[in-house]
SELUMVEX-597549 format. One record per residue (C-alpha): x, z, y; residue in one letter. Coordinates in steps of 0.05 Angstrom, whole numbers, plus 5000, padded with zeros to 4 digits. Layout:
BEGIN
XZYa;...
This chain:
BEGIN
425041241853x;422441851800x;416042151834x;412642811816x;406042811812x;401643451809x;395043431782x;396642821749x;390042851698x;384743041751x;380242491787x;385542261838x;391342371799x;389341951741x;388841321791x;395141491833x;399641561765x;396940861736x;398540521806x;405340801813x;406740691745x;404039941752x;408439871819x;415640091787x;415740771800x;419041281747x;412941831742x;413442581710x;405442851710x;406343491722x;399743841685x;397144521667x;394644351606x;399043911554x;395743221553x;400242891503x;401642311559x;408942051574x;413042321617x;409142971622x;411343671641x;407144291630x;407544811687x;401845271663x;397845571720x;400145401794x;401246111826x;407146371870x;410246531795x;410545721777x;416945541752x;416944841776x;424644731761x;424044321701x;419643901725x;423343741794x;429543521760x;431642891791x;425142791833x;425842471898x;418742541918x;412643051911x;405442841910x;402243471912x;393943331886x;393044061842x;388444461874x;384245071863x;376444751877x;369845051892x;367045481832x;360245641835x;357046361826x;363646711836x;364547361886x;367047191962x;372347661950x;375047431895x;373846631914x;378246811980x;383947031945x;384046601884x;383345951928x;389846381976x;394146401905x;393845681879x;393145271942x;397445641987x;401946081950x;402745581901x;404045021946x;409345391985x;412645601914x;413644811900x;415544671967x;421645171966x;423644971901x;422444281921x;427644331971x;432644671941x;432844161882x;434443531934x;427343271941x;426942851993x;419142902013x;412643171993x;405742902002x;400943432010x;393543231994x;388843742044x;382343582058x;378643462124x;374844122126x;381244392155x;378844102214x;371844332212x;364544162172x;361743702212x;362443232277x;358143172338x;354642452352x;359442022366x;365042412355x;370242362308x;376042782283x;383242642297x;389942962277x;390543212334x;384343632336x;384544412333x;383744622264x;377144962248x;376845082175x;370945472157x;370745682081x;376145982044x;377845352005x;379645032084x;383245612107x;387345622038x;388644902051x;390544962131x;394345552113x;399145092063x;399544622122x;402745172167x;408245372114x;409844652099x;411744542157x;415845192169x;420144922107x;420044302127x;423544522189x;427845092152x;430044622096x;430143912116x;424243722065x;419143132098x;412643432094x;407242912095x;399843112098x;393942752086x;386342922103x;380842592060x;372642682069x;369442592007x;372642151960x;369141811914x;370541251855x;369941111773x;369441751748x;366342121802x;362642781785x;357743241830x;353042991883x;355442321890x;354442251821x;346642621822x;344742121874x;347341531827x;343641731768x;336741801813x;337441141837x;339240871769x;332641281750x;328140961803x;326541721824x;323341681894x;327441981953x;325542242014x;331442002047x;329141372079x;330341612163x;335841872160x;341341652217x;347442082208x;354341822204x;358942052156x;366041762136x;368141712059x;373841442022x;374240971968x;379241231912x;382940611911x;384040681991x;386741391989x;391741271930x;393740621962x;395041082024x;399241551985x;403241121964x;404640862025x;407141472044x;412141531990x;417241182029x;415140962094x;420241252151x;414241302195x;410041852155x;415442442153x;412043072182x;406242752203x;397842832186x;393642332173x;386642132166x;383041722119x;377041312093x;373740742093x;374040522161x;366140492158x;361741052163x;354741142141x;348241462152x;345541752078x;340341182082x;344640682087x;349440952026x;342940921978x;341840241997x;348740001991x;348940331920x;341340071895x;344639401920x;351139461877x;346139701823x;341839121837x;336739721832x;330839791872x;331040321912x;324940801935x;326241071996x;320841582037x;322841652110x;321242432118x;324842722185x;330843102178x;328943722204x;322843712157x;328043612093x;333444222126x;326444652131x;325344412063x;331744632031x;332545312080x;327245522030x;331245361972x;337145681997x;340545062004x;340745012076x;348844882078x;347644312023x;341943992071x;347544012131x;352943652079x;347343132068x;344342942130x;349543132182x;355942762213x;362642832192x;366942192211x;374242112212x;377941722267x;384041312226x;386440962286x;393641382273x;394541292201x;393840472208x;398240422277x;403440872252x;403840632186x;401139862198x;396540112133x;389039882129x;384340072071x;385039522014x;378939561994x;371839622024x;365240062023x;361939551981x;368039441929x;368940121920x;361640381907x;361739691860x;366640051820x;362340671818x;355340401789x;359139831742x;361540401691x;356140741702x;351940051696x;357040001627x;355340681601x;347840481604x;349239891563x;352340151510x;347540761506x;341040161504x;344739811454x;345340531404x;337940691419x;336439981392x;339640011325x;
């Protein structure tokens, strides 16, 4: 089976190309910058101008990963409508000419913030759940959704779409990554009461999840959910990673409201919200439907986090010393 893989050298797309690649598949990496890797095809920028053509000769399936991401310091305006060209425009584009070239399906990576920012206690999102999608990266996303699945229905083409929270693994940049480095730095955090819930997924589980997908006569024009299968408050993720670290951890229990208060004068209030409130995922569809449970767990995959970055420590010691 050839599969297309977009965004084949970003975070996710590195991982999913080496485990289809290990499993059998044939795989074209389909990039917007020449790589020199085998069995790549350059599309340029991902627009409702991409030729994808080329590329989609003799594909039978899509994985879909490219995606326009947050850029900081950039105009509303011009956010909205940049995030509107490459993730919905340009999805649609490939879907069409997806179609008409024979492919048989296309996985769709989305993200979970088409159904909202955050959960009540105790509540968890479904698939079934009324979209709420509050930023114009969401709404770009939700919007693709909605025209997948009017070509799936015009054309024939399975349309699988998949939800992630966070994901996180070797290799992982931004916050995850900030808190890492503080605990690997001993730095003091004022973290230590906080009882949130929040659902994240391992890379490993998600790609293992995708490829899943590839094939299985269950996931045609359906959405699913993923993570861990364990949520956790904030707390309870610093102590998890001080324990892969075999790190001590410092940990100051400050009340929440007293650290939102704290960043509101920052003007970081929405960053406060991402830290200390809920967002869990119910999976309960994506492992009946597909008989699919997350190979690996919470504590193997933030193990695979701190041991390069446990590595890259090592080596750097070792240069100080000469």
């Amino acid at each position: 089976m050839k599969i297309l893989v977009t965004g084949a050298n970003g975070f996710i797309g590195k991982g999913l190309v080496n485990l289809l690649k290990d499993s059998g598949y044939d795989v074209v990496s389909a990039v917007r910058h020449p790589t020199n890797i085998a069995g790549e095809r350059l599309v340029g920028e991902i627009d409702s101008t991409t030729d994808w053509r080329a590329a989609l000769e003799g594909v039978d399936v899509v994985v879909h990963l490219a995606a326009r991401v947050h850029v900081m310091k950039e105009e509303p305006e011009t956010t909205q409508a940049e995030f509107y060209r490459v993730n919905t425009e340009g999805t649609l584009k490939l879907a069409k000419q997806a179609a008409q070239a024979g492919v048989k399906r296309l996985i769709f990576l989305s993200t979970i913030k088409v159904n909202g920012e955050s959960t009540a206690n105790q509540i968890s999102f479904s698939p079934e759940d009324s979209p709420a999608p509050s930023d114009s990266y969401a709404r770009s996303k939700w919007e693709a959704e909605k025209g997948l699945m009017e070509i799936s229905k015009r054309h024939g083409l399975d349309v699988v779409i998949v939800r992630p929270p966070l994901v996180y693994g070797p290799g992982v940049k931004a916050n995850f990554q900030s808190l890492v480095n503080s605990i690997q730095k001993r730095i003091p955090l004022p973290l230590g009461a906080i009882h949130n819930r929040r659902s994240l997924v391992y890379l490993g589980n998600l790609i293992s999840l995708i490829k899943t997908c590839i094939d299985h006569p269950k996931a045609a024009n359906q959405t699913f959910l993923v993570s861990d299968d364990e949520d956790l408050s904030t707390t309870q993720l610093i102590k998890r990673l001080a324990k892969a670290m075999s790190r001590t951890v410092y940990l100051i229990p400050i009340p929440s409201k007293v650290i939102v208060f704290g960043f509101s004068l920052l003007g970081k209030r929405s960053f406060s919200q991402r830290l200390l409130g809920n967002l869990q995922v119910d999976i309960k569809k994506t492992k009946e439907t597909l008989g699919w449970v997350p190979p690996y767990c919470v504590d193997e995959g933030l193990s695979s986090v701190v041991g390069e970055d446990q590595t890259q420590e090592k080596v750097r010691g070792s240069a100080n010393s000469l």
